[in-house]
N, C-alpha and C positions, 0 to 999 in steps of 0.2 A: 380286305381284312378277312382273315380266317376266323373260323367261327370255334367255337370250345370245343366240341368234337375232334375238330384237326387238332386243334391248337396241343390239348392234351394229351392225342394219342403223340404226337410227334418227340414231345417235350420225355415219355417214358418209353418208347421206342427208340428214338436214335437221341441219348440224349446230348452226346459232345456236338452235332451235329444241331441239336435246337439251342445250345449253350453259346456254341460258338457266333451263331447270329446274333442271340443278346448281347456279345462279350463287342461285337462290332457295335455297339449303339452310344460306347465309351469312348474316352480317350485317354490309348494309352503310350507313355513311353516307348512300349514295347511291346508291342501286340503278343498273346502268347501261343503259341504254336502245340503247346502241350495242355488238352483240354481235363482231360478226367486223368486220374491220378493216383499215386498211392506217397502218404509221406509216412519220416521214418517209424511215426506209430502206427502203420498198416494202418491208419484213416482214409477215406479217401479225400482228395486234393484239387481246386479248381483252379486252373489258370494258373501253374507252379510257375511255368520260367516267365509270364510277365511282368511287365512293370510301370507302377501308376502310383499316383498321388491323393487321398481322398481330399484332401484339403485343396488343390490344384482343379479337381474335377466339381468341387460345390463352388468354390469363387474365383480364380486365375481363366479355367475355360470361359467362362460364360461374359465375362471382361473382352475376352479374344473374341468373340461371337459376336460383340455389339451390347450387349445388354449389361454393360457397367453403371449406366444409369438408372435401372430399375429400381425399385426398391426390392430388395433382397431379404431384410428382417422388419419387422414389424416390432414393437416392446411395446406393452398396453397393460399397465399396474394399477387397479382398481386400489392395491394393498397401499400405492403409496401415490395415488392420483398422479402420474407420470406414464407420459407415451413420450415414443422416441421411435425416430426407422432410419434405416442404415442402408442407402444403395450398395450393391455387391462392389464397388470399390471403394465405399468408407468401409465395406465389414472386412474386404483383401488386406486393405490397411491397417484394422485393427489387430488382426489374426496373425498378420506379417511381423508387427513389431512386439506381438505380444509372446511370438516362435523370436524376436530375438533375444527376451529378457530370459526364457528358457537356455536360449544357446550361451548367454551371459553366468548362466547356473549352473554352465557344465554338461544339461542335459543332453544324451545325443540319442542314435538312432537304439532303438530297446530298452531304452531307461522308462521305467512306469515313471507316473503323476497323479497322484488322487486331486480329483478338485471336487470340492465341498463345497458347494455353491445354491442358493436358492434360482429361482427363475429369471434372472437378470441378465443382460445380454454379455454381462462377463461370462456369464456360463459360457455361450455359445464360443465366443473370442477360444477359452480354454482347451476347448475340445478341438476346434480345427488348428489351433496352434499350435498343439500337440500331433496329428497329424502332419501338419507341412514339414517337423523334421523328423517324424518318423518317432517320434515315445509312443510309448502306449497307455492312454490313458483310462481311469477307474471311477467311474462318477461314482461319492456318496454321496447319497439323499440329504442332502444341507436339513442339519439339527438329527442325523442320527445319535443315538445316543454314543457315551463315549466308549464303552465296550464294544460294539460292534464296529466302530470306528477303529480300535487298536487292532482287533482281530482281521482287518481289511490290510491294515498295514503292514503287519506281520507275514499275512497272504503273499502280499502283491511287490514289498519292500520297495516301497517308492522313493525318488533321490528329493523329491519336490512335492507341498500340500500347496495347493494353490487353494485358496478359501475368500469366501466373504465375509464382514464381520458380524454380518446378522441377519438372521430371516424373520419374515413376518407372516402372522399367524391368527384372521383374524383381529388384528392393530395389536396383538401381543409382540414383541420383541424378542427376539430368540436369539441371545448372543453364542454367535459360534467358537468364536476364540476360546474360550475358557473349557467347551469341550474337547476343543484338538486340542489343547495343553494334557486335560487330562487323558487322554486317548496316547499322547503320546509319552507320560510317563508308564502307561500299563504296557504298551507295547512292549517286544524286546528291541523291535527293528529300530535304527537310527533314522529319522529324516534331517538330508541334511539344513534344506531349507523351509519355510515357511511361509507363502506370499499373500500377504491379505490385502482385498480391497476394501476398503473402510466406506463403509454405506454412512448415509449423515443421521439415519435412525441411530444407529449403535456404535460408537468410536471400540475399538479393540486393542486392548492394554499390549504392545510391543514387549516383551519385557526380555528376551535374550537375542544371541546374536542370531542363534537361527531363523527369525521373525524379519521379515524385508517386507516395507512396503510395496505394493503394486505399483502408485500410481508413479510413484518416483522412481522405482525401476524402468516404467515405462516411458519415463521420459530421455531416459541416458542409453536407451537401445536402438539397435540398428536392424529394420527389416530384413527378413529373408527370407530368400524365396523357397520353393517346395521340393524336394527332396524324391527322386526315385527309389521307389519301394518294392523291394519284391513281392507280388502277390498275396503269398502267405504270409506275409510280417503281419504281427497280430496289429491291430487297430486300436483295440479296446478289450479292457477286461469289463464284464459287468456282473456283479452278486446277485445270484437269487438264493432264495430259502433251500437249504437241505432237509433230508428228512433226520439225517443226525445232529442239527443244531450249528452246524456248522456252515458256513455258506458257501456254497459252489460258485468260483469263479470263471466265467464263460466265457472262451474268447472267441473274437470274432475276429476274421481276417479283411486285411484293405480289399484283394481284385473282386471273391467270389459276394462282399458284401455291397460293393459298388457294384457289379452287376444284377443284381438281384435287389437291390432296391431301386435301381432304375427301371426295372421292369414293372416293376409293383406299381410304382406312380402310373405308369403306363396303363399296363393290363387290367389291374386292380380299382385303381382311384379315379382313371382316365381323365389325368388333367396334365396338362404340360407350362410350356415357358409362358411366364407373366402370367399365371393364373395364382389366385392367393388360396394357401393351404394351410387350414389353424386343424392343429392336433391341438387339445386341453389335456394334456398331459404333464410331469415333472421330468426334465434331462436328470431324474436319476434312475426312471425307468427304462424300458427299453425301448418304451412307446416313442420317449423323448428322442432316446439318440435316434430312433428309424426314421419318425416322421414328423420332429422340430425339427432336427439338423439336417443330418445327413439328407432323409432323403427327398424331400422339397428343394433344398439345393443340389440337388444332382439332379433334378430335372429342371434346372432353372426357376420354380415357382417364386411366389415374394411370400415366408412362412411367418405367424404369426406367435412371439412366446408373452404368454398370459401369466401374469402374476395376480394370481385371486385363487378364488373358489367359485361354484357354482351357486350358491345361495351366500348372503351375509357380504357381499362386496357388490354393492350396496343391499341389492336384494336379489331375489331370484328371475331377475329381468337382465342379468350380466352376461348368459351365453349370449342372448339374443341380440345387447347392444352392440357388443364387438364383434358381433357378426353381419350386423346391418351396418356399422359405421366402416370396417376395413374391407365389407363386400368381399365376404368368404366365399369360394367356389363349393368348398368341397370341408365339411369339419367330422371331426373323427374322436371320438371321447368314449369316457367310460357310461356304461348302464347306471350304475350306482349316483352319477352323477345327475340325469335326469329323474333318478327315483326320489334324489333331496332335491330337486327342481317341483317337483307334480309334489310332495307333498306339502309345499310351500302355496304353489300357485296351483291346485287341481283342475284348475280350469283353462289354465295356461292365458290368464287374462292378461297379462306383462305384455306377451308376445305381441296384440296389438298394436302396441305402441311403436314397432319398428317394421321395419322394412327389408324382408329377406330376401328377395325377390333376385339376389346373386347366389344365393344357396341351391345349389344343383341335387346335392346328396349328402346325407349323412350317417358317419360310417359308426358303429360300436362294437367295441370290442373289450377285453380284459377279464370278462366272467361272464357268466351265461344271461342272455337278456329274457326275460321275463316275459312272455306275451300281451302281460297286461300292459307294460310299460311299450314295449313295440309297438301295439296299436294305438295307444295313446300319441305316442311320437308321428305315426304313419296320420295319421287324423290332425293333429296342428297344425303340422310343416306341407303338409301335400309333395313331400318330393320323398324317390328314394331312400330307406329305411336300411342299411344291410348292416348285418349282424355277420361278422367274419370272426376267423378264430387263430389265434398265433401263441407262440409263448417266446419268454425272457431267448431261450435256445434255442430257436428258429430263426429271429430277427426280424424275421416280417412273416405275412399271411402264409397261413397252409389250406385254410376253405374259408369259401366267400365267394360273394357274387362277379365276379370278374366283367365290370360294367365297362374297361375297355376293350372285350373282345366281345362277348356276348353275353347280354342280360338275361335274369331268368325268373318268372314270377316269384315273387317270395314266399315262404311261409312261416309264419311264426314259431319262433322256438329252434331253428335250421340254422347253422348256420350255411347253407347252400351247396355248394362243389368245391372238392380240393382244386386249389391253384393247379396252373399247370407246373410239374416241376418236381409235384406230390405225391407217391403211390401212396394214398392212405387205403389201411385194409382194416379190417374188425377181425381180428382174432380171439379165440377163447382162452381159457385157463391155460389147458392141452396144448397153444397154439394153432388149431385151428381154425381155417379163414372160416367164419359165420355170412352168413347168407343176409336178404333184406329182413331188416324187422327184428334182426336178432342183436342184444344187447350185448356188446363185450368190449376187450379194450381197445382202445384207437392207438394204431401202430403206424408208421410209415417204412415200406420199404425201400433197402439202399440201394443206390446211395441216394443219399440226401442231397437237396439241390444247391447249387450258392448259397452261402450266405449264413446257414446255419454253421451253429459249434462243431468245429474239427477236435474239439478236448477241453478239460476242465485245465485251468490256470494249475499249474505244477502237482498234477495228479490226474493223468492219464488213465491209472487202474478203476478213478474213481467216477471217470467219463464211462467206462467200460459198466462199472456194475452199477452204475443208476440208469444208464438209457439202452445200451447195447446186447445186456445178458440174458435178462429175462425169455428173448426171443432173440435166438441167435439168425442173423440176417435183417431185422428191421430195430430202429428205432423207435423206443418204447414211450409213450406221450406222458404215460401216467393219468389220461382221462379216461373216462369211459365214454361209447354210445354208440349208434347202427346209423346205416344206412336206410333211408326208406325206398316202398318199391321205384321211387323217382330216382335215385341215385342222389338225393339231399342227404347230409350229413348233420345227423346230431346228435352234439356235445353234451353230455348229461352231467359234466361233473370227474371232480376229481377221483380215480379206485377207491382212494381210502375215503371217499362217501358215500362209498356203496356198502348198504347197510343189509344183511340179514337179519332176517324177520322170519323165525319158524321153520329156518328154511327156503323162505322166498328172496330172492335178489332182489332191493328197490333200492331206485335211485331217489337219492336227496331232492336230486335237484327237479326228478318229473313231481315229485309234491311240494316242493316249493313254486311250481310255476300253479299247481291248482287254489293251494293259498293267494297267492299275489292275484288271481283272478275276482277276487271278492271285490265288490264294489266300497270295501272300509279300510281295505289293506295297503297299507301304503310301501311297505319293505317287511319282507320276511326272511327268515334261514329255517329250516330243519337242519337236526341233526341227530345223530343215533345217540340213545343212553344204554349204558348193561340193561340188561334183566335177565334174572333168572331163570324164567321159566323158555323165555322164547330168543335167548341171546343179548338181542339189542331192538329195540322199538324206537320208532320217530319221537324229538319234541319238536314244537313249534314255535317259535320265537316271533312273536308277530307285532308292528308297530303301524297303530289305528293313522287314519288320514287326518290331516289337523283341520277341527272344524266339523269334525261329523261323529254325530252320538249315535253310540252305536251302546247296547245291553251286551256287557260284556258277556254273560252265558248263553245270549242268544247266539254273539258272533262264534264262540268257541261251538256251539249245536249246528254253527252254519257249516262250518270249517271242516267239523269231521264228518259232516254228512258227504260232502264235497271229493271229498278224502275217499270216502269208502265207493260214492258213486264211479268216481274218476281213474281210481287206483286199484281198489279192493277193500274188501273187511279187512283181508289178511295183513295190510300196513299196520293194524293195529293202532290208529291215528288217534290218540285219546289226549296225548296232553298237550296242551296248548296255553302260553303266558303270554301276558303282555306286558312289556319293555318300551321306553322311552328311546331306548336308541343300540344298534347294535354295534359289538365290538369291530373297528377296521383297522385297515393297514390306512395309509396315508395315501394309498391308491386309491381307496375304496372298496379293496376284499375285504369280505366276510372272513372273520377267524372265527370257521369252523371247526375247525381240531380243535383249539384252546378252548371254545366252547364244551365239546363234546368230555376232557378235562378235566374242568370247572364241574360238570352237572357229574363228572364220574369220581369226584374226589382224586386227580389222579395229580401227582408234581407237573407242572407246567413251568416253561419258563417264560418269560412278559416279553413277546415278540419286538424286535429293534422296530421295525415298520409300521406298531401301533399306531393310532391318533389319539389316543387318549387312552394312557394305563387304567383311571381310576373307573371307566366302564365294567373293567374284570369282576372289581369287588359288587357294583351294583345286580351284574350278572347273577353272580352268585346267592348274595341277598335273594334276590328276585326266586331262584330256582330253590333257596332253603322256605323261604314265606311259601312258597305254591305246595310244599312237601315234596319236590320231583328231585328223582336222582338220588346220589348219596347213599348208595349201594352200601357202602363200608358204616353208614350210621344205622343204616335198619335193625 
C-alpha cells in the first residue's frame, strides 16, 4: 500500500494516469479510453466515452460476485418502532420493478423525477430505480415546504413525483400530499404523474387523475434490467442554498461519481464488502445520496437507513443502540448531532448500556466540529475521531484523514489533509497563494477530481460566477481557513463569517470553538452585528448544559475573559445571550446569516430547511429583551 505522500503527489501529477487506476476498480460496460476532458461548456470531463450503470454497480454486480445473499440495507425506525433489511437481491428486485412502474409512466432515459420521501427504504428503491433506466433524479427533503417544492419543479420540470404520504417528526405526523398538491398548483411546470406510497400513519387523499398509487402500480409492473449510460449523463440533480435565494441545482454525473465514491469508501473510510456502514443522515442531503446509497453499495457494504433523531427517539441512548445491535464498522454523522446528544446525557451514561466493540471509527462532518465536543467524542468511544470536510458540490471528501491509506495523529479543530485528487490552496483577496498559518480562502485548483459538479442544472453562467470566477483557474469553496506548519487544514467557516472588527479579520467560527470550551456550554454560534463605530462586532449566542447552575453574569465574565485571552481584546467580545435553543436547518446548521438579520433588523426570508420557523421570533425577542442590535431603532 502506498503511503499519502505518494498517494497524493501522483493523484496531482499525472492525474488521467492515477484516475485511470481507480476507473479499473469499476465495472464498466465500456471501459473508457478517454480520461480527462473537456465538454461542450469547456468544463472539464471524466470518463466521457464510457459506459456504466450506477444502479447495476450498487446491486446487479455484487449478485454476480456472490454476495446476493448479504444483507444490503438495513431499515431501523425508532419513529415508527419498525426494522426491516433487504439482501442485495430482495433490494435488485425492488429497484427492478420499481424502474418498471417508471418505464410504465413513459419515463425514459433524461426524464427528471423528484421523489419527496422521508427515510424509508422506498426512498432508497426510488433513487436506484431511477438510475437503472437512466432519469435523473431530485431528492426533496420529504415535508419541504410548498414553495420551495414548486420552485424545485419549475427548476428541474419533472415528468414523475414519486412521494410518501407522510413523514414523521418527533410522533407528529407530517402529511405530505397536501403539500405537493399545493406545490403543484404554484408551480408553472406540469407533472404528469404523481406516485404516493401510502404509509399506515397517514392515508393521502387521491383526489385527481395525475395521483397513482405506488403499491398498485407496483404490482402490475415488469422488472427491468439496467440501462447503459454514457458517463456524463447526469445521475442526479441535488438543491443547495444560493446566495440569491434561489436554489442551485447540482449535477452530478454516473462514471466520474461512481469512481470517486468508490475510492472514498476505500481511501477515506477504509471499509469494504460485508462491512456495515450507517451514515445518520437524510437521502435528501448529499450526505444521503454519497454514503446511504450510493456509496456503501458500490463497495458492496450492508448500509444502514435510520428513521429518528438523535435525542427523543427514545432517548439519547439511540445512536448507540443501533449501533451496538447492527454492529456498525464504521458511522459518520453530523457534530450538531452529538452536541444534542452530551447535552442530554453529559456524561454519556446511555453508552454504558451497549456494546460498541464493532465500531472502528467515527467519522463527522457537515460544519465545523468543535474541540469540545471532539474530545468529549475521542474520550467515550476510544476509537478514531475524524473530522473530514466536503460540500453538497464535491460529493464526497476534500480533507480528512485518509485511514485507508495512511493515518495521521489528529488534532482538534483540523480537519487533516486534502484527499488525494485535491489541490487545495489558500489564497488571499488579491488571489495570492498564503503561506502556513495564514488565514484566507480555501480554493481548489483544477481540475477538479471525479465526482464533483461539472454545472449547475440549466444555468451554466451561474456554475461559472458562483464557484469559477472569483479566481480564474480554481474553484472557489466559499470557506475560509490556512494551513498549519504540519500541512493540516482548517476550516474556519463560511467568507460571509468572516467578520471585521476595527479593522481585524476574525473568524466566527475560531470564537465559537473558545465559547464551546467552557465547561457550561453546551452549543454555541457567534455572529457579527453592525456597529457603528467599529463596523461589525461579535454576539454570542450560547445554550447552558442541562443540569448545571451556572450565574449567568459569571458565565458571560467567563466568556469574554476567554474571548480576549484566546483571541484578543480587539474581537471586542462583549455581548453575550442565552437562548434555549438555536435556529437550524433540518441537518443541523446553524442559520447564521438569518441570525445576523434578525439582530440587524434587516428583511430575511424563513429559510425551506428550517426546523422550526417559530425559533426566529424567540431569537429576536431574545436579542430585543438583552437591548442588542437594532441598529435601525437606536
Amino acid at each position: 500500500m502506498t503511503d499519502y505522500k505518494t498517494e497524493f503527489s501522483r493523484s496531482l501529477d499525472t492525474p488521467e494516469e492515477f484516475w485511470t487506476r481507480q476507473a479499473a476498480n469499476i465495472a464498466w460496460y465500456r471501459p473508457p479510453m478517454s480520461i480527462l476532458s473537456k465538454d461542450a461548456n469547456g468544463s472539464e470531463e471524466w470518463f466521457a466515452d464510457g459506459e456504466l450503470n450506477s444502479s447495476y454497480l450498487a446491486l446487479d454486480y455484487h449478485i454476480e460476485q456472490g454476495r446476493g445473499d448479504q444483507t444490503a440495507l438495513i431499515y431501523d425506525s425508532p419513529a415508527t418502532d419498525t426494522k426491516a433489511s433487504f439482501t442485495y437481491i430482495e433490494l435488485r428486485d425492488e429497484v427492478a420493478r420499481l424502474a418498471g412502474v417508471l418505464r410504465d409512466l413513459d419515463v425514459d432515459i433524461g426524464d427528471r423525477v423528484i421523489v419527496y420521501m422521508p427515510m424509508i427504504p422506498q426512498a432508497v428503491f426510488a433513487m436506484l430505480a431511477c438510475a437503472r433506466i437512466g432519469a435523473i433524479h431530485s431528492v426533496v427533503f420529504g415535508g419541504f415546504a410548498a414553495k420551495e417544492l414548486a420552485t424545485r419543479i419549475d427548476d428541474a420540470e419533472p415528468k414523475v413525483i414519486l412521494a410518501a404520504s407522510c413523514g414523521l417528526e418527533f410522533g407528529k405526523v407530517i402529511g405530505y400530499k397536501p403539500l405537493i398538491d399545493e406545490a403543484l398548483v404554484i408551480a408553472d411546470y406540469n407533472v404528469d404523474h404523481c406516485v404516493v406510497f401510502q404509509r399506515p400513519q397517514c392515508t393521502a387523499s387521491m383526489s385527481n387523475e395525475r395521483d397513482k398509487d405506488w403499491q398498485s402500480l407496483l404490482e402490475a409492473a415488469t422488472p427491468v434490467d439496467p440501462v447503459p449510460l454514457p458517463a456524463a449523463h447526469p445521475l442526479y440533480i441535488l438543491y443547495t442554498s444560493g446566495t440569491t435565494g434561489k436554489p442551485k441545482g447540482v449535477v452530478r454525473d454516473n462514471g466520474g461519481h461512481a469512481v470517486a465514491l468508490t475510492y472514498s469508501m476505500q481511501s477515506i473510510y477504509n471499509i469494504g464488502a460485508g462491512e456495515i456502514f450507517w451514515a445518520a443522515s437524510d437521502v435528501g442531503w448529499v450526505v444521503g445520496h454519497s454514503y446511504i446509497v450510493y456509496g456503501p453499495l458500490f463497495a458492496g457494504c450492508t448500509t444502514v437507513l435510520f428513521e429518528g433523531k438523535p435525542v427523543r427517539t427514545p432517548d439519547a441512548g439511540t445512536f448507540w443502540r443501533v449501533m451496538a445491535e447492527h454492529k456498525v464498522n464504521v458511522f459518520f454523522t453530523a457534530p450538531t448531532a452529538f452536541r444534542a446528544i452530551r447535552k442530554e446525557d453529559p456524561e454519556a451514561e446511555l453508552l454504558g448500556q451497549y456494546d460498541l466493540s464493532s465500531l472502528r471509527s467515527l467519522f463527522v462532518a457537515g460544519e465545523r466540529t468543535d474541540p469540545s465536543t471532539y474530545d468529549w467524542l475521542v474520550d467515550i468511544l476510544g476509537v478514531p475521531v475524524i473530522d473530514h470536510w466536503w460540500q453538497t458540490e464535491t460529493g464526497w471528501p476534500i480533507a480528512g484523514d485518509p485511514l485507508g491509506i495512511e493515518s495521521f495523529p489528529p488534532k482538534a479543530g483540523s480537519v487533516c489533509k486534502p484527499i488525494p485528487g485535491y489541490d487545495v490552496q489558500i489564497l488571499s483577496e488579491s488571489g495570492e497563494r498564503l503561506g502556513a498559518n495564514e488565514e484566507g480562502d480555501v480554493v481548489i485548483k483544477l481540475p477538479l477530481p471525479p465526482g464533483c459538479l461539472p454545472t449547475v442544472w440549466g444555468d451554466h453562467q451561474r456554475y461559472l460566477d458562483s464557484y469559477m470566477t472569483q479566481y480564474p483557474g480554481y474553484y472557489n469553496s466559499g470557506d475560509e481557513g490556512y494551513f498549519d506548519d504540519d500541512g493540516y487544514l482548517f476550516v474556519m467557516g463560511r467568507t460571509d463569517d468572516v467578520i471585521n472588527v476595527a479593522g481585524h479579520r476574525l473568524s466566527t467560527g475560531q470564537m465559537e470553538e473558545v465559547v464551546a470550551s467552557h465547561p457550561a456550554v453546551a452549543e454555541c454560534a457567534v455572529v457579527a452585528i453592525e456597529d457603528r463605530e467599529k463596523g461589525h462586532i461579535p454576539v454570542g449566542l450560547v445554550i447552558v448544559k442541562d443540569g448545571v447552575n451556572v450565574e449567568v453574569d459569571a458565565l458571560r465574565a467567563d466568556l469574554v475573559a476567554m474571548i480576549r485571552k484566546d483571541v484578543g481584546a480587539f474581537a471586542n467580545f462583549k455581548q453575550i445571550v442565552m437562548v434555549p435553543r438555536l435556529p437550524k436547518t433540518r441537518s443541523g446548521k446553524i442559520l447564521r446569516q438569518v441570525i445576523r438579520k434578525i439582530v440587524d433588523k434587516k428583511h430575511y426570508e424563513i429559510p425551506a430547511t428550517i426546523d422550526d420557523p417559530a425559533i426566529l421570533d424567540e431569537i429576536a425577542a431574545t436579542f430585543r429583551d438583552n437591548g442588542i442590535g437594532f441598529i435601525g431603532e437606536k
